[in-house]
Every structure is written in C-alpha cells, then in structure tokens.
C-alpha positions as CSV (number, residue, x, y, z in Angstrom):
1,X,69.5,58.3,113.0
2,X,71.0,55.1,113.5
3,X,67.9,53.6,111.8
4,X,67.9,55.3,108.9
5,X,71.5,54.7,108.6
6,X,70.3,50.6,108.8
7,X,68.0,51.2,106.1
8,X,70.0,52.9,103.4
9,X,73.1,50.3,104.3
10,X,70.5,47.5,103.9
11,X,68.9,49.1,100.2
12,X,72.5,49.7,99.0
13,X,75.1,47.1,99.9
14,X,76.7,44.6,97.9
15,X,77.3,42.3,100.7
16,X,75.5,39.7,102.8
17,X,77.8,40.7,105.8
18,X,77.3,43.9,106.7
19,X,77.5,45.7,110.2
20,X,77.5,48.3,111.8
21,X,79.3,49.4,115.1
22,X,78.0,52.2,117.3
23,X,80.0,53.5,120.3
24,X,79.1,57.3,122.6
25,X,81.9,59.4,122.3
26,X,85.5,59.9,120.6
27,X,87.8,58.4,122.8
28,X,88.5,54.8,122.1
29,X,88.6,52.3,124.7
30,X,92.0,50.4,124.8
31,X,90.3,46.7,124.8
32,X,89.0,48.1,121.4
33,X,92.1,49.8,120.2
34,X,94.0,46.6,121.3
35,X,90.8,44.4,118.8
36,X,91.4,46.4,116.0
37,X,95.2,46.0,115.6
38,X,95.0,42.3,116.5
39,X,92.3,42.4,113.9
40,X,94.4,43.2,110.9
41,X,97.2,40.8,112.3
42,X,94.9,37.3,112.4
43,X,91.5,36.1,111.8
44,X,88.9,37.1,114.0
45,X,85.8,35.5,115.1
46,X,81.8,37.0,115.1
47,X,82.4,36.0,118.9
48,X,85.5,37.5,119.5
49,X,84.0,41.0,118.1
50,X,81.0,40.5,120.5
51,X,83.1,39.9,123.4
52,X,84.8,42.9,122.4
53,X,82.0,44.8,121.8
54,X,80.6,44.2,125.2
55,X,83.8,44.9,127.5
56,X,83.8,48.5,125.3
57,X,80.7,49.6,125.2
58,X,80.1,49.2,121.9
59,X,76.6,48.5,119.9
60,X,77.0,46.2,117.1
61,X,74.1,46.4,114.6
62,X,73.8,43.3,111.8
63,X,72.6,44.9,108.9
64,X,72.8,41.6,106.5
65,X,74.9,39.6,108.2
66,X,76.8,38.9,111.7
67,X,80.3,38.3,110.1
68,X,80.4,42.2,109.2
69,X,80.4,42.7,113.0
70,X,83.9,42.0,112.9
71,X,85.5,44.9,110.4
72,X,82.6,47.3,111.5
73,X,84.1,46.7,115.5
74,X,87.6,47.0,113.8
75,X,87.7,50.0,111.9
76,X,86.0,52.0,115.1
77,X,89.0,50.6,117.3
78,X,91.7,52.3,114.5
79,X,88.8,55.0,113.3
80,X,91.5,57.7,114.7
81,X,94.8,56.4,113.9
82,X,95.0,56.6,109.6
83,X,98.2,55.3,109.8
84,X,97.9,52.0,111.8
85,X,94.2,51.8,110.3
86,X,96.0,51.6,106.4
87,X,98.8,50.0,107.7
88,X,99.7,46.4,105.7
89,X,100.7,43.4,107.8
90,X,101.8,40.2,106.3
C-alpha cells in the first residue's frame, strides 16, 4: 500500500519536496508531538526530522525530495489535534 501511495504521490505532485511519513498505530509519541509544535514555531532541518523520526519510530519516505521529510514528520506529530495543527504562530 505504501508503494502505491509513492507512486501516485510521485505521478501527481507539484513539488520537488515531497515525503511521506509512516508510523504503526494512532497514538503519537510525545518526542513527535513535541517536533510538530516546535515545527510550526521555527525552522526545522531535513536532520532534525530524521532524528526525530528515528527516536519515534517513524518511517520517512522521500518521494521527490528529502526537504518534504520535514512537514510530512510534522503534520503526523499534530495529525490528531485540528486545533494546534491549524493553529497560526507568528
């Protein structure tokens, strides 16, 4: 499944930066939880998601491009929160 995810992501995106980020289970870790709101606070580094990735659990999959690495890790640290994950920060 995860494959043919890649594929259709890879046919149909606009971007060069594109990832995916593939965890078992619903309940977020709090390393991750903790990345994602940090995330949407200051800038971020393809390292930084990996690290993060890692100590999680978390499968990051570049589809075009390793920079997507660190929304796609992001938005599955908030993925069950709508309100922190549409949250502005300035």
């Amino acid at each position: 499944m995860i494959n043919k995810i890649c594929e259709i992501l890879k046919r149909d995106t606009l971007s060069d930066k594109t990832a995916i980020a593939v965890m078992d289970g619903f309940d977020v870790p709090d390393v991750l939880r903790k990345y994602g709101e940090a995330t949407k606070k200051s800038m971020m580094t393809v390292e930084d998601a990996e690290n993060v990735a890692k100590k999680a659990g978390v499968e990051l999959i570049q589809v075009t491009g390793a920079p997507g690495e660190i929304g796609a890790l992001a938005a599955l640290g908030l993925y069950n929160d709508l309100e922190e994950a549409v949250k502005v920060y300035y």
